[in-house]
N, C-alpha and C positions, 0 to 999 in steps of 0.2 A: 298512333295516338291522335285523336280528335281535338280542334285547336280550343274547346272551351275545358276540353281536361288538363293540356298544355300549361292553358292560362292560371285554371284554380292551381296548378301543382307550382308552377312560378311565382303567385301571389303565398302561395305557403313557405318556399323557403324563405323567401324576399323577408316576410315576419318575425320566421324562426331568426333569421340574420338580425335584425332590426332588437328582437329581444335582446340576443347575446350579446350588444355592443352597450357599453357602459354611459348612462343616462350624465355625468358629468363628464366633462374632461379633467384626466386627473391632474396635467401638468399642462396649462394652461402657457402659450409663447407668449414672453413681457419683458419688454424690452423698457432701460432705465438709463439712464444720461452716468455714464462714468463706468457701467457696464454691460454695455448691450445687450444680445436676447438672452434671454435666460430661459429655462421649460422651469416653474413652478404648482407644485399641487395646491388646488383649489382648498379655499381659506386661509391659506399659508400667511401666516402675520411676518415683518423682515424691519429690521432696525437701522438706521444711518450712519453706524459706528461698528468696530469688532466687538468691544463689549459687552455692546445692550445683543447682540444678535448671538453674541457665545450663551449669553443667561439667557437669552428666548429656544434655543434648541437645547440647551440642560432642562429648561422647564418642559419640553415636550418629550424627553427623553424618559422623567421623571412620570413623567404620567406615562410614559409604555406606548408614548404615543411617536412609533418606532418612523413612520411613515417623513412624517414633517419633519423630526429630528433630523433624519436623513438631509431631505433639502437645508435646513435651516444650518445644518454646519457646513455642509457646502458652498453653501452660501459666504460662508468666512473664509472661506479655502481659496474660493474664486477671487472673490471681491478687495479682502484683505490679505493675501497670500506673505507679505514680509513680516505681516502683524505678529504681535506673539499671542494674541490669542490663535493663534493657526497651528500651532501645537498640541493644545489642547482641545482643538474644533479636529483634527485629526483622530485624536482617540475618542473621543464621544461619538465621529462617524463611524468608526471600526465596532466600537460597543454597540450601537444602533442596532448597525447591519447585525452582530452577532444575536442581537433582543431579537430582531425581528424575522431571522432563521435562516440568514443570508452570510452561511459562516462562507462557503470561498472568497466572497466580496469581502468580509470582513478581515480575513486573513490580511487582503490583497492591502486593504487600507492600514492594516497596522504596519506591515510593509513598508509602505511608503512613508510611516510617520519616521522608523529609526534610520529607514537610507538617507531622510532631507533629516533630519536630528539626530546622527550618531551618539550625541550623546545626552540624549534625554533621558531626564529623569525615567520615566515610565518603560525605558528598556527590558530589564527583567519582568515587570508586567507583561508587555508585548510578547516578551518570550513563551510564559508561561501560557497566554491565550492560543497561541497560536501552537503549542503542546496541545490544550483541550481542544481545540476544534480539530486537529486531528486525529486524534483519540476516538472524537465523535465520526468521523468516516471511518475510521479504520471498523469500531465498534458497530456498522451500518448503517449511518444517516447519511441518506438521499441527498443529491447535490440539488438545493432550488432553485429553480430558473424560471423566471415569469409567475412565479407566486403555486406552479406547481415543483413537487419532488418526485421526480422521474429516475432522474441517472445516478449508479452509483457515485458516491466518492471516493472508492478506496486509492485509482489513481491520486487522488487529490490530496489524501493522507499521506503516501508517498514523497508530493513531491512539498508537501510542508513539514515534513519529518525533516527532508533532505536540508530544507532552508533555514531550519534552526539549528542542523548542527552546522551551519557556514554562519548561521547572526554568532551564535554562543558554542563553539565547541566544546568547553569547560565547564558552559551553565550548570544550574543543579539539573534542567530538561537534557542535555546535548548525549550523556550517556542513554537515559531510554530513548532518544528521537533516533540513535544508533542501532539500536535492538530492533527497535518498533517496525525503521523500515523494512529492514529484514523480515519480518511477520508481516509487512506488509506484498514482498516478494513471494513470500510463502503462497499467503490467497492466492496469487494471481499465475502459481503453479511456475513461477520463474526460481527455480531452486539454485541453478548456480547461482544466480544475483541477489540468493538469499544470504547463501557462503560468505560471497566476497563482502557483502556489509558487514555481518557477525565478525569474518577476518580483522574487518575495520574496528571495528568493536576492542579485539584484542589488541590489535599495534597500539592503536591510542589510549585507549583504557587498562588496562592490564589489570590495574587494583582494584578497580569498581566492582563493585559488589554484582552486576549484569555479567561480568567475563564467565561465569561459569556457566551461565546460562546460555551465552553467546556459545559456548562451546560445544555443549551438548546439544544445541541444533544448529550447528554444524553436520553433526554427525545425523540429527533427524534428516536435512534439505536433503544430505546425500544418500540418504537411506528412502526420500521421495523420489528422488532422480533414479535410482539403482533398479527401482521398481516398475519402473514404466518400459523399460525393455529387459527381455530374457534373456540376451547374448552379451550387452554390455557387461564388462565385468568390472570397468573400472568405477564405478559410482559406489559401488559393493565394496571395493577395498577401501577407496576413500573413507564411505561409515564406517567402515570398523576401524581403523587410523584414529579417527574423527574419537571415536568413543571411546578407544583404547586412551588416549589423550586426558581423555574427560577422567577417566577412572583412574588413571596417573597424577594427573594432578589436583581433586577434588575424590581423594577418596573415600571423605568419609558427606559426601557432594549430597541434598535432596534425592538425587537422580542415577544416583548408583545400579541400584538394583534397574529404574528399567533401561538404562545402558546396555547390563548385562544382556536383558532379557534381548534386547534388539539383537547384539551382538550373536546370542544364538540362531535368530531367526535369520540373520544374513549369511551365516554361515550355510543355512538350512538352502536359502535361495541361490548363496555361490555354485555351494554343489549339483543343486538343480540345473543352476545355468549351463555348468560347465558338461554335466552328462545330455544334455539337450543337443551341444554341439558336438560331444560325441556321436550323439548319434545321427546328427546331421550329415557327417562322414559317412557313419555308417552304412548311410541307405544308399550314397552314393559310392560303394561299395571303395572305398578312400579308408581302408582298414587302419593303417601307418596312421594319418592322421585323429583315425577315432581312438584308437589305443593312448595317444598322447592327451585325451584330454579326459579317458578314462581313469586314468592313470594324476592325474588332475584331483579330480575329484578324488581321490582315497589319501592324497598325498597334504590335501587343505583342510579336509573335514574325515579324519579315520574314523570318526566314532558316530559317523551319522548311516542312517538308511542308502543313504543314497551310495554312500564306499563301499556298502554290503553289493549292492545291482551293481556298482559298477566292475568289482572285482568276478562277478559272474560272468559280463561282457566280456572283460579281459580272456578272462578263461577260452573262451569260446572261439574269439577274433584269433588267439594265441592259436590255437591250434588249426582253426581256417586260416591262420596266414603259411603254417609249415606244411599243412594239403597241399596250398597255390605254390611251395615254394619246392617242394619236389615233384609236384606234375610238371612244371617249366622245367 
């Protein structure tokens, strides 16, 4: 490359760079006698008291104007931290952040308001915010970061499901923050750690109007897990435990009918599995063994297709086992 193509092609990004960078700075270093530097966004107005500054970030909140708000109750958090406006400059920064689509940051700050005020008013509030926002990841909203949304949140639903049922186990939230994770383990194709939450579900809740739902996927996770391999068998008996459970004790349950219907299809795959590792033996001419789990399959599932083939195998192995067994 020629050093005056060099040049124009370096004077162009150098431009393109030059455009992308933002014509103010947004958070200006200002530094103040009582509290040193501070980062504030450009035009930011700031008062000499907690309460003129708690009413200057509710008025910028009020107008949607999510940006300043931010600074401007931080600004009471920093500066005035024993204040009791610091309480309430707490949850207008959680509300902020939530206006302005920065729900993990907001999570985080409501967080923080009931671990330093366990017993603030606004507890049950917090609670419930911190149910919506993740609701909103679990339901697919992007985690924002730097003003774009990139990354899921479903982890992040996860682990703010987790943290309401440790704020409120008992809340009116703390029974579906119980469920929820578990559909949250679902997504993310982790099925035993879907179980053990739902399990949780039932030790603790038992009456809650969720336990039967907690039960019957139960019996779904295990019926995902069962599926993803052809030889396990135990994920296969668990569903059907799982459902048999379900249909026991919610008989007359929403979910009856497709319990049932699972329950036959697991049946369907048991037997499959179980003649697959027949024949696994098979080929490796391991008769003794294949016979045992043709024998299997007619013995768990008599009325299916698969006990009709396998009792034909038997047949056959039965009599190539008494060939081998008088030629020796």
């Amino acid at each position: 490359m020629r050093a005056p193509t060099r040049f124009v092609l370096l004077a162009g990004l150098v431009a393109v760079f030059c455009l992308l960078l933002p014509q103010n700075c947004p958070a200006p270093l200002i530094w103040r006698k009582g509290e040193g530097w501070t980062y504030e966004r450009s035009g930011s107005e700031y008062a000499n008291n907690p309460k003129d500054q708690l009413a200057l970030a509710k008025k910028y909140q009020e107008n949607k104007d999510y940006g300043h708000a931010v600074s401007a109750y931080r600004r009471v958090i920093t500066r005035w931290p024993t204040s009791f406006a610091t309480q309430d400059a707490r949850m207008g920064l959680a509300e902020s952040l939530a206006g302005w689509g920065y729900y993990y940051k907001a999570f985080k700050e409501y967080q923080n308001l009931i671990e330093k005020n366990p017993n603030s008013p606004y507890f049950d509030t917090v609670l419930n915010r911190q149910f919506e926002i993740a609701n909103l990841f679990l339901a697919g909203e992007k985690l924002k970061v730097w003003h774009f949304r990139i990354f899921s949140g479903l982890s992040k639903a996860g682990e703010i499901y987790e943290q309401v049922v440790k704020n409120g186990p008992y809340s009116k939230v703390g029974p579906p923050s119980q469920f929820r994770r578990g559909l949250v383990f679902e997504k993310e194709k982790d099925y035993l750690s879907a179980v053990h939450s739902y399990e949780k579900l039932l030790e603790r809740y038992p009456n809650d109007p969720l336990a039967q739902d907690a039960q019957f996927q139960i019996g779904w996770a295990y019926y995902r897990e069962a599926r993803r391999s052809e030889y396990d068998q135990d994920g296969a008996n668990q569903a059907l435990g799982a459902f048999a459970d379900y249909l026991l004790r919610y008989p007359t349950g929403p979910k009856v009918k497709r319990a049932e219907e699972l329950r036959v299809v697991l049946r369907q795959d048991q037997s499959r599995g179980l003649y697959q590792i027949g024949q696994f033996y098979e080929k490796r001419k391991n008769y003794k063994a294949a016979l045992i789990y043709y024998n299997q399959v007619i013995e768990k599932n008599p009325k299916s297709n698969w006990a009709n083939t396998a009792q034909r195998k038997i047949t056959v192995l039965a009599a190539r086992s008494k060939d081998l067994t008088i030629a020796q």
